[in-house]
C-alpha positions in Angstrom: -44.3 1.5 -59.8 -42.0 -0.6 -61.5 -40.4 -3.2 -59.8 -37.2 -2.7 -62.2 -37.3 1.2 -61.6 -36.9 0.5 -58.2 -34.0 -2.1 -58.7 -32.0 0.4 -60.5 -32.2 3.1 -58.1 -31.7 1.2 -55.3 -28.1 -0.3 -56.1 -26.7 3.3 -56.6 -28.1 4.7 -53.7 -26.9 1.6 -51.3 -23.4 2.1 -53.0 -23.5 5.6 -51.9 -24.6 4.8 -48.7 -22.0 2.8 -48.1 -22.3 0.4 -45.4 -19.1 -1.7 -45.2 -17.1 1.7 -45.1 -19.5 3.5 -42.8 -20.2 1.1 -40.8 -16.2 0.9 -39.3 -16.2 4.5 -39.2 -19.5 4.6 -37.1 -18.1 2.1 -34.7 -15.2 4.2 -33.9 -16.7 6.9 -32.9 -18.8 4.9 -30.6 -15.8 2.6 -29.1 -16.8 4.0 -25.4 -20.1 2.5 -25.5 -21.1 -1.3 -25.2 -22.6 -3.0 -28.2 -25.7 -2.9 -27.2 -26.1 0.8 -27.1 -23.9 0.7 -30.4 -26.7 -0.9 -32.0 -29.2 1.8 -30.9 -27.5 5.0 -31.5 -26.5 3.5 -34.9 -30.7 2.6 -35.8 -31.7 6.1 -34.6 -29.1 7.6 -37.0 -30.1 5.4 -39.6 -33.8 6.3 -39.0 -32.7 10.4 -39.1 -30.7 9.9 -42.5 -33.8 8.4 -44.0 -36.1 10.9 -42.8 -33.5 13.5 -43.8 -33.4 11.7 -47.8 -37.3 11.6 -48.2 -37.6 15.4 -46.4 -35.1 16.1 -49.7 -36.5 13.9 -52.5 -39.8 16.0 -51.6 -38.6 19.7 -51.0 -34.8 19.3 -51.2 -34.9 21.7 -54.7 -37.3 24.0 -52.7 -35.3 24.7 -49.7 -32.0 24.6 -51.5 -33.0 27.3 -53.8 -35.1 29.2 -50.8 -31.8 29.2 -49.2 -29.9 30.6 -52.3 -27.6 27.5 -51.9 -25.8 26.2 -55.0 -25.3 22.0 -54.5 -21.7 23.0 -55.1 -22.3 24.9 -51.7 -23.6 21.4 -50.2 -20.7 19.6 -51.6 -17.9 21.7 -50.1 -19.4 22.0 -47.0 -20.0 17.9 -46.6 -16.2 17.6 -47.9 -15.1 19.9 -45.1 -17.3 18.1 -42.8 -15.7 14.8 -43.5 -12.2 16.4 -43.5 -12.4 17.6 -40.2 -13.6 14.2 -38.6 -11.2 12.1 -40.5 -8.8 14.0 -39.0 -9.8 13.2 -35.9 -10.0 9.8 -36.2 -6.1 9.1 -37.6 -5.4 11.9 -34.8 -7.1 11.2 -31.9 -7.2 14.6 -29.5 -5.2 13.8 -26.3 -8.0 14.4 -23.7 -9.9 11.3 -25.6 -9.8 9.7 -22.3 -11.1 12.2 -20.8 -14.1 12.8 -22.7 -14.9 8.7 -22.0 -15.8 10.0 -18.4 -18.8 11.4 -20.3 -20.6 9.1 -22.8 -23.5 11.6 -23.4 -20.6 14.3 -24.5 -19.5 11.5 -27.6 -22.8 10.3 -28.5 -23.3 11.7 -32.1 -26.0 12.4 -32.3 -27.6 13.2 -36.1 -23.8 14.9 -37.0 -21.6 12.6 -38.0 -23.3 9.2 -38.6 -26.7 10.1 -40.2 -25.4 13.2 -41.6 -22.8 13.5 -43.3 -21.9 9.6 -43.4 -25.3 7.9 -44.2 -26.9 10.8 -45.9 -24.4 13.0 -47.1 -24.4 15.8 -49.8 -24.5 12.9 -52.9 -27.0 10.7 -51.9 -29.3 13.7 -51.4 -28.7 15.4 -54.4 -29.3 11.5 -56.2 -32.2 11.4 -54.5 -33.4 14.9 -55.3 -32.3 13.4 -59.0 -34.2 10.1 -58.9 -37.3 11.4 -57.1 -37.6 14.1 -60.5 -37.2 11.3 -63.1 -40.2 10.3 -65.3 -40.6 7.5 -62.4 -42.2 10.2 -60.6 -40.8 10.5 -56.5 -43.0 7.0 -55.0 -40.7 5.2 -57.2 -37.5 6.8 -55.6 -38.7 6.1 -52.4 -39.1 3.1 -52.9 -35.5 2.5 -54.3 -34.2 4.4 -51.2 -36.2 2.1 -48.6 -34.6 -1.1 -50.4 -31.4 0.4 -50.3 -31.8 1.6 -46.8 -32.5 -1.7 -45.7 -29.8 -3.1 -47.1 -27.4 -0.6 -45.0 -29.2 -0.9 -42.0 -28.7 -4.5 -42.1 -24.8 -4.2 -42.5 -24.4 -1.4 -40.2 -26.7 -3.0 -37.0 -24.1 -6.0 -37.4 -20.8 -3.9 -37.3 -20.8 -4.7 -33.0 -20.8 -8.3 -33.3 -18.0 -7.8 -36.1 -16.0 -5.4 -33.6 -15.9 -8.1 -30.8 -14.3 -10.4 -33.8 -11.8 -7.9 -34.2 -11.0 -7.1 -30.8 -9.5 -3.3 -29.7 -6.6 -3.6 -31.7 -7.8 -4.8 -35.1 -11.1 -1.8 -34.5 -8.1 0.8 -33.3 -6.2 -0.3 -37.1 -9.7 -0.3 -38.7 -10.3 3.4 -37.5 -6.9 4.8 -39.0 -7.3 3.0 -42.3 -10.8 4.2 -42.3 -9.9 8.0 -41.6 -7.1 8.2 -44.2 -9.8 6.7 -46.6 -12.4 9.3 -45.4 -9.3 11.9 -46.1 -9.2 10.9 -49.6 -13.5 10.9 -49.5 -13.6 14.7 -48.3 -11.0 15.8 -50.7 -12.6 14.4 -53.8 -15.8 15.9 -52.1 -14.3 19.0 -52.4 -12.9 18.6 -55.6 -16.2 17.6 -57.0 -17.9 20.9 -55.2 -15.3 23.4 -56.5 -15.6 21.6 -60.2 -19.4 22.1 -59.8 -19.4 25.8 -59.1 -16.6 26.4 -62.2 -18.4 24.6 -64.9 -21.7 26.8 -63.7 -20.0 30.2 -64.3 
């Protein structure tokens, strides 16, 4: 395995992954919690959206095409996905307050952080990609553990950042951060529907 290989795929896939930008997004959907339980639901999603990439860089082309599903299919639906929670975020429901009576109702749990945030539709097809280069799929692996270290890192010290910020500056973060994931989904979809044209 070359050390360089793994280099290369690693800075695309940590791009993708997108820490600084996930990691707001992450935080406000768990405001109602304390840190400390911030910091564990966000590891546990971390740990499913890795398990979730390697399950595709080794059968990802299998089950897609078992399933008949086009990854124009998987781009739409992750760009509808993020649509839908983004417009949750800049419009938060009004029984919000409500639902903090419960914490166990908002804990997300694999849906939204691991999937579609951390592992979304393109860092799995990428990694479907990488794992079928010439490298051979040890060598993508390997990029994607160095690049999922490098989010985990980030993401794990989003709390301590939050307290910095205080309610008001997280409450500003979350509406900047959902228009942004507007804009996200939309070119998600974009990207889907220009996938399926060009392969008619």
């Amino acid at each position: 395995m070359s050390g360089v290989s793994i280099f290369e795929i690693a800075a695309p896939l940590f791009l993708i992954m997108d820490p600084i930008g996930n990691g707001p997004m992450a935080l406000a959907l768990l405001k109602r919690f304390p840190p400390k339980t911030q910091q564990k639901i966000i590891l546990r999603e971390l740990v499913f959206a890795l398990l979730i990439a390697v399950f595709f860089a080794f059968l990802g082309d299998k089950l897609l095409g078992f399933l008949n599903i086009d990854p124009s299919t998987l781009r739409v639906a992750g760009g509808v996905i993020l649509f839908i929670i983004s417009l949750r975020m800049v419009f938060p429901p009004p029984n919000e307050g409500e639902e903090a009576l419960d914490p166990a109702a908002s804990d997300p749990f694999i849906v939204p952080i691991a999937v579609p945030f951390i592992a979304g539709p393109s860092l799995l097809a990428a990694v479907m990609l990488y794992a079928h280069r010439d490298d051979g799929v040890w060598t993508a692996l390997g990029g994607l553990g160095l690049a999922w270290l490098g989010t985990a890192a980030i993401m794990l010290l989003m709390p301590q950042l939050s307290r910095l910020l205080g309610k008001r500056g997280m409450r500003a973060a979350e509406r900047l951060m959902g228009l942004i994931l507007i804009l996200l989904s939309v070119q998600m979809l974009e990207d889907g529907v220009r996938m399926f044209v060009e392969s008619m």
